[in-house]
Structure formats: C-alpha cells, structure tokens
N, C-alpha and C positions, 0 to 999 in steps of 0.2 A: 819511708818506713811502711807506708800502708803496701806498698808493691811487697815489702818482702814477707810482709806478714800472708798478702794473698797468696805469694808464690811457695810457702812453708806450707799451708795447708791444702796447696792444692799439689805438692808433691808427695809428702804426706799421706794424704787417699790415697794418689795414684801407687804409691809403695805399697801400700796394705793391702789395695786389690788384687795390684799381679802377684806382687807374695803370695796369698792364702789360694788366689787361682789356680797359678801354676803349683801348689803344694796340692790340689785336689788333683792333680794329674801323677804327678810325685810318689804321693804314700800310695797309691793302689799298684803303682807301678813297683815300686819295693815289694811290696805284699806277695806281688806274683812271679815275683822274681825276675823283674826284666832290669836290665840295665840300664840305667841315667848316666850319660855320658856328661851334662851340660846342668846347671841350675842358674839361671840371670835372672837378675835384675834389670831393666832395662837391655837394651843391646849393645854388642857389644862388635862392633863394625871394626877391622882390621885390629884394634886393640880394648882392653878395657882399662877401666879406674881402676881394682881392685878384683881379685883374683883368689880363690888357695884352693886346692885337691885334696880333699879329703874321701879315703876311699879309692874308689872307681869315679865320684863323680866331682869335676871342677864347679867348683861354689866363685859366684863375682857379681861384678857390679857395673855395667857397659855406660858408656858414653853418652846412647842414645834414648834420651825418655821418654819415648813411643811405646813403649811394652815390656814385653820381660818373654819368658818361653825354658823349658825342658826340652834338652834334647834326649832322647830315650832313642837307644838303639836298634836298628831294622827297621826303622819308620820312615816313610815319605813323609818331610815337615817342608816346614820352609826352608831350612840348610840346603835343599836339595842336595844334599851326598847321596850319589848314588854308584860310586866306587864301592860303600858297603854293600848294597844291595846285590852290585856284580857276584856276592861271594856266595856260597853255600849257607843257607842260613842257621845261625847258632842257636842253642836252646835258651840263651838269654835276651834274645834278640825279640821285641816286639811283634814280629813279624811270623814268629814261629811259635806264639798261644791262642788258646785258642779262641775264637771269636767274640764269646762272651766275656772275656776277662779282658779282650781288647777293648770292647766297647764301655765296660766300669771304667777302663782309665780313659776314654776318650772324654765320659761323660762327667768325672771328676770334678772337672773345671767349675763348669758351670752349677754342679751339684752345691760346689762350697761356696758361689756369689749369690747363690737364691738360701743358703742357709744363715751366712753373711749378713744379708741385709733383714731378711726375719729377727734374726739376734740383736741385729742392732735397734729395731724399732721396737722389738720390748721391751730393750734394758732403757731406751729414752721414756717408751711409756712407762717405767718404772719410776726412775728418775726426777724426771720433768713435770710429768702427768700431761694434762693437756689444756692449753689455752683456748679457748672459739667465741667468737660471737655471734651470739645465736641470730637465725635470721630475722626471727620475732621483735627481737633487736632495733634493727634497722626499720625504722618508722617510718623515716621521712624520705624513705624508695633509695634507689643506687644514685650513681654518681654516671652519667657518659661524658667522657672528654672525651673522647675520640671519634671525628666523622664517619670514618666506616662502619665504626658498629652502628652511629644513629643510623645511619644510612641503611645500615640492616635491618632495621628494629625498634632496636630499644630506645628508652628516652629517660631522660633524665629525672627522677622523680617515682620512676615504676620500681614496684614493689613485687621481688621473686616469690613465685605461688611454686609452680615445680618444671624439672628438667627432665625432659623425655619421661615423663608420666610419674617421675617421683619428688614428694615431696623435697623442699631445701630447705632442709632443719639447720642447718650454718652457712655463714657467709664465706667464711674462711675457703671452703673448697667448693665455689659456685663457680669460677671463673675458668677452672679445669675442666670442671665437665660441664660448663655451658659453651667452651671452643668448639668441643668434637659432637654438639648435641645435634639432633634432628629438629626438635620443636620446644619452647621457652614460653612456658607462660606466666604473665605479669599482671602485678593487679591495677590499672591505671585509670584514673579518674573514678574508681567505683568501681571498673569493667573489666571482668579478665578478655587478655587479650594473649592472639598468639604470634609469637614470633617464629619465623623460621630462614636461621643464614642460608645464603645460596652457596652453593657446591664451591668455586670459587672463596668463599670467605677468607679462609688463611690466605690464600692469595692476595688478597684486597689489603688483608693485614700487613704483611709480609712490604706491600708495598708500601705503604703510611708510613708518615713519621713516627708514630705513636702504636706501641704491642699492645698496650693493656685496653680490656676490655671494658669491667666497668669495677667502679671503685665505690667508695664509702663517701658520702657527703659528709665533708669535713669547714669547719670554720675557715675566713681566710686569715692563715697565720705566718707573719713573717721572717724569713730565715733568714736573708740578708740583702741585703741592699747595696748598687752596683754605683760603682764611684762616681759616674759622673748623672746619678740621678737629681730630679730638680727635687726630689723628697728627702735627700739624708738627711735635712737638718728637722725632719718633721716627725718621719718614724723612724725605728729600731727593732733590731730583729726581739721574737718572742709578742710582739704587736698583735693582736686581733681587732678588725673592724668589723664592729657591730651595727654600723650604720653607714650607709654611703648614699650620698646624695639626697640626704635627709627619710631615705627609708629604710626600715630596720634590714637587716641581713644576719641570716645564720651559718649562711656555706658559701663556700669560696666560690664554688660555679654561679649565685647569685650575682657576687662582685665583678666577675669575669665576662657575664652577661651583659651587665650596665657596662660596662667599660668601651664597648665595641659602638654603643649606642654614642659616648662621651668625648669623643678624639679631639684634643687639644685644648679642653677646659680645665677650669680651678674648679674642684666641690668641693662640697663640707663632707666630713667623715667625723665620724665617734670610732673610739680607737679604747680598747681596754686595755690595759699597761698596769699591772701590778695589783689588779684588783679595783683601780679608777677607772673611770672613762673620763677621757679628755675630749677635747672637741679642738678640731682642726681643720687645716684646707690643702689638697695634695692636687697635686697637677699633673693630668694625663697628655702624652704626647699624641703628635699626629699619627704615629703608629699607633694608636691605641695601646701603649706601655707605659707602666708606672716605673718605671726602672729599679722594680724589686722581684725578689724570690718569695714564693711561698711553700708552707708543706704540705708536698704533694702526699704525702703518709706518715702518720704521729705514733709513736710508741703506743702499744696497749695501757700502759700504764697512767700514762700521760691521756689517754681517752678518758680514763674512767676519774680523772684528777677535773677532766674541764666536764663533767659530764656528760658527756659524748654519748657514749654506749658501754652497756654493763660488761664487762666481760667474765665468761662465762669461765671455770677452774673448777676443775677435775684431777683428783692424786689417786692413784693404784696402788695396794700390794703387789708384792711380787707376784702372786700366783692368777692373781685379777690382772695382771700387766701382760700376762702370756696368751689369752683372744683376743683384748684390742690390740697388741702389738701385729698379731699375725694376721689378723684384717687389714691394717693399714699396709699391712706387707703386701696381700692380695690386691687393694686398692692400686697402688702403687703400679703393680704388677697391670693391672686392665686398665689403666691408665697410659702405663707405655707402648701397650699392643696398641690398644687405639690411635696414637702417635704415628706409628711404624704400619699401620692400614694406612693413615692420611698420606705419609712420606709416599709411600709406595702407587699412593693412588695420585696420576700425574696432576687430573682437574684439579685438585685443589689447592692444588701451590705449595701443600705442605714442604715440601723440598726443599722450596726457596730458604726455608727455616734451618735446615741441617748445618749446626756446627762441626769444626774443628777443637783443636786444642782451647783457642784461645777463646771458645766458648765456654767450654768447661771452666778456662783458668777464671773468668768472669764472672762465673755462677757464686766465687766463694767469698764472703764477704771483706772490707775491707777493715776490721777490726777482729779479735780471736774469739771467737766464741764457739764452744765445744758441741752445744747442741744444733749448732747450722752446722758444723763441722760432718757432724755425725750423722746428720738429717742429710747430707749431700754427696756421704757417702757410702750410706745406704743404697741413696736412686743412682750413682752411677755404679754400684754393683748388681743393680737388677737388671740397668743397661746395658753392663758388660755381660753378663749372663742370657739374656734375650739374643744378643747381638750374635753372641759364638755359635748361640742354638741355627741360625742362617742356614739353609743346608747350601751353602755356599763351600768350595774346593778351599782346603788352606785354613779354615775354621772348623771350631771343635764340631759342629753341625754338619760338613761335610764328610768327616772322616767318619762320624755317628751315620750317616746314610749312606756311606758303603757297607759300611759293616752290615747295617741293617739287611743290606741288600743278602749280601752276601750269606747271612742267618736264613733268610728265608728262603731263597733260592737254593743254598746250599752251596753254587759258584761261587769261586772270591775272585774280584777283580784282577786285572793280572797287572805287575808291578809298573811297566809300562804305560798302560792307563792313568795308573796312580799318577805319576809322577806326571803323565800332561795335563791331567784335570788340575792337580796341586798347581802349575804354573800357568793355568787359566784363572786360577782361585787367585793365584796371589797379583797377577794383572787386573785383576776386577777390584783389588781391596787394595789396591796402590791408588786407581781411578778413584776411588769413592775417598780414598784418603788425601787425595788431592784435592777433590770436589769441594768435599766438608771444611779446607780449611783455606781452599777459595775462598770458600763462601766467606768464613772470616773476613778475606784482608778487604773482600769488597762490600762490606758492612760498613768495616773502618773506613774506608776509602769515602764510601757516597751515601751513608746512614748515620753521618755524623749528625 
C-alpha cells in the first residue's frame, strides 16, 4: 500500500509538470500560428496507451514515463525527421517565423515551471502558513551523529551563530545552506568558533553511511524493539529514558554515548511510560546494542507535547501570501544553482549525489499528504526548469542559444548543423540519464 501511494504521487507530479511544460511550448506556438503535429504525455516508443486527433494535432498518452514533448512542425527535436526538412519550408512550419517568435516558444517551457512552482509556494503559503523553529529555540546546541561532519567541525552541543556571515534565525533551513557554506560559526563552550568544510565535503558525505548533517537533540524515545532483543520484556515502544546508569539524561546522543563505554553489562535506567517513571535494568550486548529503535525525528507536534522546543506558527492572507511565497520561490531557486555549481564542480564529489528516477520516486513520502505533495512539486518544477535552461543540443536551453546566436549575428544556423548538434545533445542526455540512474541502482546495491 505504501509503494502505491508513493508511486500515485510521484506520477502525479510527474503528469502535471510535463503537462503544463510542454503546454508553455504549445499556446505560444498556436498563437503564432505554427503547427503542432504531436501532444504526449509520456512517450510513446513504436506505440502508445491512448491516443485521439483532434484538429491538426494528435493528443496521447505513451508508454514511456520518462517525459512527455510537442512535436511542432519544421523543428529539429528529438524525432529527428528530417524527411520534413528535406522540403521547402511551409509558412506554418516552425522553421519559417521569425526568430523572435521562435525563441517565445522555445522559452515557454521553462517560462510556465518557474511560474509553476512560484504559484504553488503561495497558495501553500496561504494555506498552510508556516511552521519553524526558531534557532533561539535550540538551547542545548545541534545534534552530530555523523563522523564526517564531526570530522569537519562541528560537535555535538554547538550552538548556530551564522552561515556565511548571516545570521540563522531558524533551524529548519540551517542544514541546506550549511552543505554549500564556505564558513559556519558556532557558539561552543562560551566561544565562537569557526568551522570551515574542505572542498571534498559532499564527497566525504556521499561516502558515509550517514547524509544528514546535523540534527535537533531529541530524548531517547522508543520505536520498536527487535524480536530477539534480551529487552522486550522490559521496554516498549513510546519509552523514554530519563536516566541511564544512574545519571540523568535528556538526549538520545547522551545514551548512545554511554552505551559504547557499556558493552555487555546489565544497568539501571529510569524509563518514563505514561507519565510514570519506572525503574529498571536493560542489557547491553557485546556489540554495544540494545536491540531497539529509537526516534531518529519526532513530529513538531509531539515536540512541543514533550516540551522539547516551541514551535514557531505563522498564517498569511492571501495578499501577505504573495512576497513570502515568492521568496521562498527565489530561495529554492539559489539553492538549486548552488547544487548544480557543486555537481558541476568535479572536487567536490557533488556528483556522486546525482539521482535518477528512482531518486525522485523516494523523495515522496510514504503516506498522502497534500502539502509534501505540493512542496515536492514545486522543487522538481524549478529543477525541471533550471535543467532545460542547459545550453546543452536537444534541451529547451540549447535551441534558446541558437536562436540567440542567430538574433545577434543576424546568421541562422544552417539545418545541417542543427540536426548534428541535436544528436550530440541527445547522446550527452542519454549518458547523464544513464549516469543519474546508475547512480541509483548502485545506492541500492552498496548504500544499503
């Protein structure tokens, strides 16, 4: 059940993006009067699902759910037909308006996945409003579980002052722009201190077992317990210990600490269950394992239920919903360039990080929820949008820097050209689409 719930909303997106994409390439192309030969959905490889002609242009639904595409007449695309080309060119043929009015339809696309995702992060800021907590909040400093970042830096306990010279007024988005930052200062022991990852960083990550950076010192509370532990008959999930080996504890990383020190003893613990504290004795193995789960992340709600941290709640009008939305849209926006600098820059390993399909399909969560929904397809419409702008052959970015060319110079490419660059374009974006979902299966394979 939960696979098909993931696979409904991540098909879902994927319809609504190439829909309204290829519809920005579409209406301008109506407008100008050129011909649309083709409207998919998906592709549609020796046959498709569904099909009808209405018009001049066949409307359908392909096979293949990798993409979607307009074919629009006298265009070098991906179809490579170039039987039409052979011909004298028509007045409704792409090919035969004039430059400026080719470049609106080239630029369509991407025009309606950056207007897209703006729309969509008002109407949630309208909606929803906004959750955060504040970093003032966080008292008792971050959380590192993960070796590499100590190894970088940070420590367990330190308290965010500012990222690349500005203040961090929430915790919520510290972890986004502390990946890509140059320098991280922390308030530790009294003393600001600076941190700064080495170039390699995502690299180092990329390698760990562990992505996340750093997290929220949370209680240790527990989720479930593994059947052949020597504790089931002691605790149960929803457990917190409050005490372990006779001294108090407030966070799970305290527990996780003593534990490594403990390997193969009986202690006492104080265990809060229902509003009691019980007092009991749990047994650590030679692995240093208690043979249970804990949670690794607790609902906002549920923070501010055990006292944890205040959470912060903020509601918009509509018309207050239209700057924060469109910030956040920006945010978003210099968030993925900075991504796509990293990828691009080999030192940092960024790359190793580049999903496929089945990255996306994993981003969406395992239950329906409308505002993840909507929050996730937003950022894969600013990615789709970014991505096309490529001045890469075969993408809306490349056909947009001929044209360019060709406005300014005044020469237009000659169709020849066209059509080898296009299947340089589309060998280059077969590789990366190959690469990207390598990358996947060998995640799966040895990132288990």
């Amino acid at each position: 059940m939960e696979i098909a719930i993931k696979l409904s909303q991540f098909l879902l997106s994927l319809s609504i993006l190439i829909i309204l994409h290829e519809l920005g390439h579409f209406i301008p192309a109506k407008l100008f009067k050129t011909r649309v030969e083709k409207f998919y959905l998906f592709f549609d490889i020796k046959y498709s699902l569904l099909k009808k002609k209405i018009g001049e242009t066949e409307y359908g639904i392909g096979w293949l759910p990798l993409g979607g595409y307009v074919k629009i007449s006298g265009m070098i695309d991906e179809s490579m037909d170039t039987e039409q080309l052979a011909l004298e060119p028509q007045p409704w043929e792409f090919r035969s308006k004039p430059a400026w009015q080719r470049l609106i339809i080239m630029l369509g696309g991407v025009t309606v996945n950056f207007i897209l995702a703006f729309i969509i992060y008002i109407g949630m800021t309208f909606f929803y409003g906004e959750q955060y907590i504040a970093n003032s909040e966080v008292k008792d400093g971050i959380w590192i579980a993960n070796p590499v970042v100590e190894k970088a830096g940070l420590k367990t306990g330190d308290k965010l002052v500012s990222i690349d010279g500005e203040k961090v007024e929430r915790f919520d988005n510290a972890n986004e722009k502390a990946l890509f930052s140059k320098e991280i200062v922390v308030l530790r022991n009294g003393q600001e201190v600076k941190v700064h990852f080495p170039v390699n960083f995502i690299n180092q990550l990329m390698d760990g077992k562990k992505a996340s950076l750093m997290e929220l010192r949370l209680p240790f509370v527990v989720t479930d317990i593994q059947p052949d532990s020597q504790n089931k008959a002691v605790l149960k999930p929803k457990d917190i210990i409050t005490s372990f080996n006779g001294k108090p504890v407030r966070f799970a990383d305290e527990v996780l600490a003593a534990i490594d020190t403990l390997k193969g003893k009986t202690i006492p613990v104080t265990i809060k269950r229902d509003d009691k504290e019980i007092a009991a004795n749990i047994k650590i193995n030679d692995s240093a394992k208690l043979g249970i789960k804990y949670a690794a992340k607790i609902p906002y709600d549920d923070m501010e239920k055990l006292g944890l941290y205040k959470i912060s709640k903020q509601e918009f009008g509509f018309f207050e919903s239209i700057p924060v939305g469109i910030d956040r849209g920006f945010d978003q926006l210099a968030s993925y360039g900075k991504q796509l600098k990293a990828i691009f820059t080999p030192k940092t390993g960024a790359y190793k990080g580049v999903g496929g399909f089945a990255a996306i399909f994993n981003i969406f969560p395992h239950t329906w929820s409308w505002e993840a929904f909507w929050g996730i397809t937003a950022l894969l419409s600013i990615m789709l949008g970014v991505m096309n702008l490529l001045p890469i052959p075969a993408l809306d970015g490349g056909h947009v820097m001929f044209l360019l060319y060709e406005i300014i110079s005044g020469r237009k490419p000659s169709d020849k050209f066209l059509e080898r660059a296009q299947m340089v374009g589309f060998i280059l974006l077969i590789s990366l689409l190959l690469f990207a979902n390598g990358n996947d299966i060998y995640k799966a394979i040895f990132h288990k």
